[in-house]
N, C-alpha and C positions, 0 to 999 in steps of 0.2 A: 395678382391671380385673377383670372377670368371667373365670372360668376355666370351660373346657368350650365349644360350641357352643350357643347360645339361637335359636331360632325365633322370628319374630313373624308370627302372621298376622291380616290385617285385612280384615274383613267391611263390605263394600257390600250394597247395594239391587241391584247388578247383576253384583260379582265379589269374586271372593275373591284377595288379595295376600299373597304369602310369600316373606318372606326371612331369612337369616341374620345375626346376629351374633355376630363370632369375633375376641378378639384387637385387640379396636377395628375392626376390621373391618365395612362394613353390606355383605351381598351386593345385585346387580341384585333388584330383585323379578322373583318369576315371579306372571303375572295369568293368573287364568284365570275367564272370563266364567261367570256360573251364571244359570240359570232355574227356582233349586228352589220347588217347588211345594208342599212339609213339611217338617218342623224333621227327618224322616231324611235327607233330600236333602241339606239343606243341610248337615248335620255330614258326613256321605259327603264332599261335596265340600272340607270342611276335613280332611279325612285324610286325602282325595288329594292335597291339595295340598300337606300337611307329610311324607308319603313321597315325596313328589317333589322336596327338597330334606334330608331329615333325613341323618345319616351318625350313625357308632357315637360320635363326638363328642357327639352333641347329647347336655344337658343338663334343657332346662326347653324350655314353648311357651309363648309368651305368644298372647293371642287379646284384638283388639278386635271388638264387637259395635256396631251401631248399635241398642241398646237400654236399658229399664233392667234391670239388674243388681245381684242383694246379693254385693256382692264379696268376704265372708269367705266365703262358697259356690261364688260362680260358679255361682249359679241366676238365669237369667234372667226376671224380672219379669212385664214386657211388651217387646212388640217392637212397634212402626209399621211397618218397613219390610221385615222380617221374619217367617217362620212358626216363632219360637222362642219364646215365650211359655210360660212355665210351665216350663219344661226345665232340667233339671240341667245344664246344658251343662259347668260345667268336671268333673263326676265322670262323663257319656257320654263327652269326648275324652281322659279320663285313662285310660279302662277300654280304649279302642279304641287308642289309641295307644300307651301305658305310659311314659311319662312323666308327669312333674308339668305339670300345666298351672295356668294364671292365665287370668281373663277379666275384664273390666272393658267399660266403653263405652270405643265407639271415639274418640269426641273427648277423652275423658279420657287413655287413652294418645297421643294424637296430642298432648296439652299437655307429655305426661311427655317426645316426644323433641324438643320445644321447652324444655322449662325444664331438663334434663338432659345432663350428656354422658357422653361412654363408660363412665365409670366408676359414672354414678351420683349422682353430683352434682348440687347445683343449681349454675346458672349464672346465672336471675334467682327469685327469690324472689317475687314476686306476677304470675301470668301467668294472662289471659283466653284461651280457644281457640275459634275458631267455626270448626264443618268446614261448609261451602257442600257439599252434593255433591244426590243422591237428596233428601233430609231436610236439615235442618241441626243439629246436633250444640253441644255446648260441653263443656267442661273448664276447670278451675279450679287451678291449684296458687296456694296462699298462703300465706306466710311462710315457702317454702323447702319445703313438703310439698303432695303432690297432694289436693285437698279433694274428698271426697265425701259427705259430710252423714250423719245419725243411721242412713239404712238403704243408703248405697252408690250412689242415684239423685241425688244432686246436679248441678247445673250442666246441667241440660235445657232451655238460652237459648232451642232454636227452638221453645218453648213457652212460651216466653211471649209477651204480647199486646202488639201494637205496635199495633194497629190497627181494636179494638173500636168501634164506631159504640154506645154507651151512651145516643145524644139522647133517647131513649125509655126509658129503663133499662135495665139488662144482657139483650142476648140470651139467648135460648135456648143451653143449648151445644149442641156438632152433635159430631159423631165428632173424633178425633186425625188430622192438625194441626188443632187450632179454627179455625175462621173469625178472622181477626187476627192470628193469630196469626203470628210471624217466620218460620218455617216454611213456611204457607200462605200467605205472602207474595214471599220469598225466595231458596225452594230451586229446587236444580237442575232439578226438576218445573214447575215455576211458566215460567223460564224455557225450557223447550220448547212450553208452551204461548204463550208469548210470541212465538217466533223463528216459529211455526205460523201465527199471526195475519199474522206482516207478510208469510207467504209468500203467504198469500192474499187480501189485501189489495195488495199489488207483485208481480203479478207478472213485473215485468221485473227486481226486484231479483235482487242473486247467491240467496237464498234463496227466491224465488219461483221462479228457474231450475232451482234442485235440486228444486224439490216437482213443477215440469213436466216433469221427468226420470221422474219416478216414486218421488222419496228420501221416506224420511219425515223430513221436518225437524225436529232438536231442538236442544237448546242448544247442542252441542259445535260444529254449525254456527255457528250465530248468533257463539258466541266467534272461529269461525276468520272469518266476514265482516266481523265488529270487529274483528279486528287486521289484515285485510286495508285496512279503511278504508271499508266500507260504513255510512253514518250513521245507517241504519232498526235496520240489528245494534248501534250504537254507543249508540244511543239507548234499545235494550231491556236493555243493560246498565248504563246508569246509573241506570234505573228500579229495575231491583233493585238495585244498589248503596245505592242512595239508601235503599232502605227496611231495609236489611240496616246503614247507618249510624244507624238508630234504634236496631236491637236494641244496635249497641255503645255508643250514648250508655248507654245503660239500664246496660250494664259499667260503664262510668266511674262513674257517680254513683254506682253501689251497690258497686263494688268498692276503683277508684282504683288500680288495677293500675300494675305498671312496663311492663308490653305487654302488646297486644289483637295477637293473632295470626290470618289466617285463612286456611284451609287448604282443602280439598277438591278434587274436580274442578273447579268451576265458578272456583275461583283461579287456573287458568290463564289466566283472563282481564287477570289483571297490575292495571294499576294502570287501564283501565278498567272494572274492576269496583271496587278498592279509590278510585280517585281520590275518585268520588263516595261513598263511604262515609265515609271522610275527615273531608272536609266537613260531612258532614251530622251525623257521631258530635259533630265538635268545636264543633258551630252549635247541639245539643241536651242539651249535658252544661252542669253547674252550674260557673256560671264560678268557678276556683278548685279545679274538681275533675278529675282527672284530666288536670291541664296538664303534668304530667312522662309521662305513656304515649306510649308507642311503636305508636303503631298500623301493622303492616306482615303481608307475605305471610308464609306458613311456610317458613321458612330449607330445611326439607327435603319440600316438595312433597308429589308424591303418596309419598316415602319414610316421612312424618310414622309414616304408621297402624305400617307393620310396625317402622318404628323402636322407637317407643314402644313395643309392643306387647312386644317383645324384650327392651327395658330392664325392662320392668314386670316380664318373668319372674326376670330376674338380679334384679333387687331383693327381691321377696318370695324365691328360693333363699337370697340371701343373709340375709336378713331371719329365717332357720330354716321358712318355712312352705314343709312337703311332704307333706300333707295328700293324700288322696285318689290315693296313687300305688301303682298294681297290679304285678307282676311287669314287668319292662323286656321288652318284645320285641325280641328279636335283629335285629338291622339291617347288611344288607353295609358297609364300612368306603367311605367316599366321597372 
């Protein structure tokens, strides 16, 4: 068990997620929606967000990004869905905060509080992560330890290509997500543009109703008129389903995991989003390969991000790395 109070917080395309853990304990997340505009906005808003829950307990922050990352730094790379590119980020939120901080990608911590539990442990030993949310994400723990390849950027699934048209030879490539790729096939972007289509296209449908209201339609619609039972919404998710069950065949063959996990916003969709992935993972993988995975939703939801993100920091405290930590800032007692 981790001693002290641990912070996890976890970075969206649209909010920032922050909770505690204490004692085995996960607190409620607090969300709070962001529209930053620069890589100052957005770390602003991650400060805000960990004074708005730290106490003179706390210990360590852990931070996931939806970027790549060299995580013996915590300098972020590149970022798609994000203005943090190039940015020291774990030595700016250690200097602002005073604490030790950790950063890593966000679907990588979101595998670590799947394959993980309170203490730190593993529970399965080769685990695939897909976060569906804004972008789509991956994470990899294998053989009992979180895999992050030679420079810290491993396990970037919604980048790879599901759906290159080659008949002519390789396209051109275009900007980040590529054309084909899982990502820009997908993600929770992809399905707003979808839920938009059927709204105007029906509109007597429930989502053609909300767009003649004045809404702007996006996916979280679309999810809530599929599980209401509308079939045009039912339909736009096993569309993506479906192509999101090729990025995990491509898990299977190449991994051969004990479980394909997937997570994000757009998971709330349950098992019609996952049903038809399913299918399709286990209709495209090499027979023989990956017949023992678990393909299923993340046991802790939209808790995944700040969970992991928490564990990650108890791990590396534990681990001896306190690197990059400034003077502690005094903090009222919570």
């Amino acid at each position: 068990m981790f001693s002290g109070q641990l912070i996890g917080v976890d970075v969206g395309g649209t909010k920032v997620a922050v909770a505690t853990l204490e004692h085995g304990r996960l607190s409620e997340s607090v969300v709070r929606p962001t529209e930053a505009s620069s890589s100052d906005e957005v770390v602003a808003e991650m400060v805000a967000a960990v004074d708005e829950v730290r106490s003179s307990r706390t210990v360590a922050v852990g931070v996931g990004v939806p970027s790549v990352v060299d995580f013996a730094t915590g300098r972020v790379r590149s970022s798609t869905n994000l203005h943090l590119a190039d940015l020291d980020l774990r030595l700016v939120l250690a200097e602002r905060l005073g604490l030790p901080v950790f950063v890593d990608n966000d679907a990588t911590v979101a595998a670590l509080a799947e394959a993980f539990d309170d203490a730190g442990e593993p529970i399965v030993q080769n685990l695939v992560m897909f976060t569906v949310g804004t972008g789509i994400g991956g994470g990899l723990v294998l053989g009992g330890r979180v895999y992050r390849g030679a420079t810290g950027a491993a396990a970037e699934l919604g980048h790879t290509l599901v759906g290159v048209d080659a008949a002519e030879g390789v396209p051109q490539p275009g900007e980040f997500p590529q054309p084909g790729s899982l990502e820009s096939l997908a993600a929770g972007r992809v399905l707003d543009r979808l839920a938009a289509q059927v709204a105007e296209r029906s509109p007597s449908s429930p989502l053609g109703k909300l767009a003649a209201a004045g809404k702007a339609v996006d996916g979280h619609d679309a999810v809530d008129a599929a599980q209401a039972g509308d079939p045009e919404a039912i339909e736009q998710l096993r569309i993506l389903g479906e192509r999101l069950g090729i990025g995990i065949a491509n898990a299977l063959n190449t991994f051969d995991p004990d479980v394909v996990v997937v997570g994000g916003g757009v998971s709330t969709a349950g098992e019609l989003l996952l049903g038809p992935a399913r299918e399709v993972a286990r209709s495209f993988s090499l027979p023989g390969v990956g017949e023992r995975a678990e393909i299923r939703l993340a046991r802790y939801g939209r808790q995944a991000g700040v969970r992991g993100a928490a564990l990650l920091a108890g791990l590396e405290l534990a681990r001896g790395d306190d690197a990059f930590v400034p003077p502690r800032r005094e903090v009222e007692p919570a």
